[in-house]
N, C-alpha and C positions, 0 to 999 in steps of 0.2 A: 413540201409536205412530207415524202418518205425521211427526207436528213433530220424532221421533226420528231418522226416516228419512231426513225431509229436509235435516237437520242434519248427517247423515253424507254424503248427498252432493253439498251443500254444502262440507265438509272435504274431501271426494275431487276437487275441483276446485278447490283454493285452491288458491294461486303457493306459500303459505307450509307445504306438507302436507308437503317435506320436515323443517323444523326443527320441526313436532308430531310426526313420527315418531321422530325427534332425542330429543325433550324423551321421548317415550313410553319409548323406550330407556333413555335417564337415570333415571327414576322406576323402574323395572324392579326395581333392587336395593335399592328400598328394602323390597325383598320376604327379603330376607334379614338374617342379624344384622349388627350390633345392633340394627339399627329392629323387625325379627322380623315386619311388617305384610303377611303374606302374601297378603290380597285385593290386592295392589297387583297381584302376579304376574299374576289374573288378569284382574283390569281393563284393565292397559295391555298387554298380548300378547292379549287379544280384541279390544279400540279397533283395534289398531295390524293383528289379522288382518282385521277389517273394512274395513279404509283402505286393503288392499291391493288391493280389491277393484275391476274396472271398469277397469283401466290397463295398456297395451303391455306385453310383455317387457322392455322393458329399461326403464320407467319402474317396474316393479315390482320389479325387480330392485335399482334405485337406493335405491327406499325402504326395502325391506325392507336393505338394507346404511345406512340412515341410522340405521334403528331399532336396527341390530345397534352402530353404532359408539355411540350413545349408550350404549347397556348397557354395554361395557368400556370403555369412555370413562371414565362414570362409576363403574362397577364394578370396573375395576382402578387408579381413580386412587392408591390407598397404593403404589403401585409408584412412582411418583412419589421418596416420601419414603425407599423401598429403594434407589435408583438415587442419588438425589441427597445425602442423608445420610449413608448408610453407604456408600455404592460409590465418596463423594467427587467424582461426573461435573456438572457446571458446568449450573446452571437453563437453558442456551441447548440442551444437549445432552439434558439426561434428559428436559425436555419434549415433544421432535418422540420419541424413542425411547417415551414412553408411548404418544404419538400413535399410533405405527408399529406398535404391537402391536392398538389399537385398532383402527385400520383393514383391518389383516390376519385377524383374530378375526370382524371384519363381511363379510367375503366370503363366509364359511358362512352369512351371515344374503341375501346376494346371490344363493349358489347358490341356497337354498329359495326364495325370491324368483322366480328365474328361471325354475324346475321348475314351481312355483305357475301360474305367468303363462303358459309356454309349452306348459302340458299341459291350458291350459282347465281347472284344477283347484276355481274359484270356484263351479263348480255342486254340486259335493261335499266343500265348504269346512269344513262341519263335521265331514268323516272326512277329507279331503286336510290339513287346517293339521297339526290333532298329531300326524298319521304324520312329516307332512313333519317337524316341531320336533324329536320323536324321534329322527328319521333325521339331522337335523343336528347332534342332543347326541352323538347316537352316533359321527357323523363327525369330531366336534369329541373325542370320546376315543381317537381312534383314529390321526386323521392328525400328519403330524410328530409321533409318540411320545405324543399325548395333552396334552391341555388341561382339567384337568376342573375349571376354577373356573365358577362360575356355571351351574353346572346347577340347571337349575327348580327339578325336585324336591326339593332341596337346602329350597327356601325352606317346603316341609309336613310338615318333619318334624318339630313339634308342633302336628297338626292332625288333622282327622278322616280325611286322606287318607295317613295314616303308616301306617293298616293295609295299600295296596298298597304297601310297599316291600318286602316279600316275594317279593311275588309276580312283579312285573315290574321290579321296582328302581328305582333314581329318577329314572329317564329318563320314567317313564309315569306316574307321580304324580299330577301335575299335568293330564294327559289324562283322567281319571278323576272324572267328579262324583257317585259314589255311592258310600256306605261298603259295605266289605264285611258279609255276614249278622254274622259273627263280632264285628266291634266292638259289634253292636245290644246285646250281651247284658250290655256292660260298664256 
C-alpha cells in the first residue's frame, strides 16, 4: 500500500497529469456498449478522483475539465461521422465542431472540479466526489434542455448494481457498491 501511495503522488505532481487525465477520460466509455466493460467506469473515475487530489482551484478545475474532455471527446466521437457523412459539412469543419461540443460538455466536469477544490472537499472525498458526479449528471440533464448521453449509470445496467435503478435511477448507480437485500435472493 505505501508503493501505491507513492505512486499516486508521484502522478499528482507530474508536468504530464493533464494528458493521464485526458487518457482517463478517453478509457471512461469503454465502460459502455459495445465494449459493455463496466469496471472500467470505475477504475478510471476513482484514478482520475484520486488525481484530483492535493491541487489549487483552478489546477483542479483544469484537470478535472481534461478528464471531462477526454470522456466526450472520445465518447461522442460517431458524431464525427453524423456531421460529416450525412450532414455533407467538410473534415476541416465537422472536426473543430466535435471538438467544440467536447470542450463545452467538460466544463461540467470543470465546475465539479472547482466546487471540489474550492470547498476543501478532499477530506470527505468519498461522500463529496459521487454527490458532486451526481449533481453534475444531474446538471448536465438539465441545463441548455439536457444532454443525457454518457451517463455513468448507463454503463451498469447489466450488473449487480441494476437492482438500484429503481430506486435512485441512474444517476446513483454507480455511487452505490452494495447490492440491494432483494437481488441476495436471486
Amino acid at each position: 500500500m505505501p508503493r501505491l501511495s507513492a505512486l499516486l503522488d508521484t502522478l499528482r505532481r507530474h508536468r504530464l497529469l493533464p494528458l493521464l487525465m485526458l487518457a482517463l477520460g478517453a478509457l471512461t466509455p469503454f465502460a459502455f456498449s459495445p465494449f459493455d466493460f463496466w469496471p472500467a467506469a470505475l477504475l478510471t473515475i476513482g484514478l482520475a478522483g484520486e488525481l484530483l487530489r492535493d491541487h489549487g482551484v483552478k489546477r483542479t478545475a483544469w484537470l478535472a475539465w481534461c478528464y471531462g474532455f477526454g470522456l466526450w471527446g472520445y465518447g461522442t466521437h460517431w458524431l464525427y461521422v453524423s456531421i460529416h457523412d450525412y450532414g455533407y459539412t467538410p473534415p476541416w469543419l465537422a472536426t473543430p465542431m466535435v471538438a467544440a461540443l467536447a470542450a463545452v460538455m467538460a466544463l461540467f466536469f470543470a465546475l465539479l472540479g472547482w466546487l471540489y477544490a474550492r470547498f476543501r472537499l478532499q477530506r470527505v472525498a468519498l461522500l463529496a466526489l459521487p454527490s458532486l458526479w451526481v449533481l453534475g449528471e444531474w446538471l448536465r440533464s438539465w441545463v441548455l434542455t439536457g444532454f443525457p448521453w454518457l451517463f455513468t449509470g448507463y454503463a451498469f445496467i447489466d450488473t449487480p448494481l441494476a437492482g438500484y435503478a429503481p430506486l435512485f435511477g441512474a444517476r446513483c448507480r454507480p455511487c452505490s457498491g452494495r447490492r440491494p437485500p432483494a437481488m441476495h435472493s436471486r
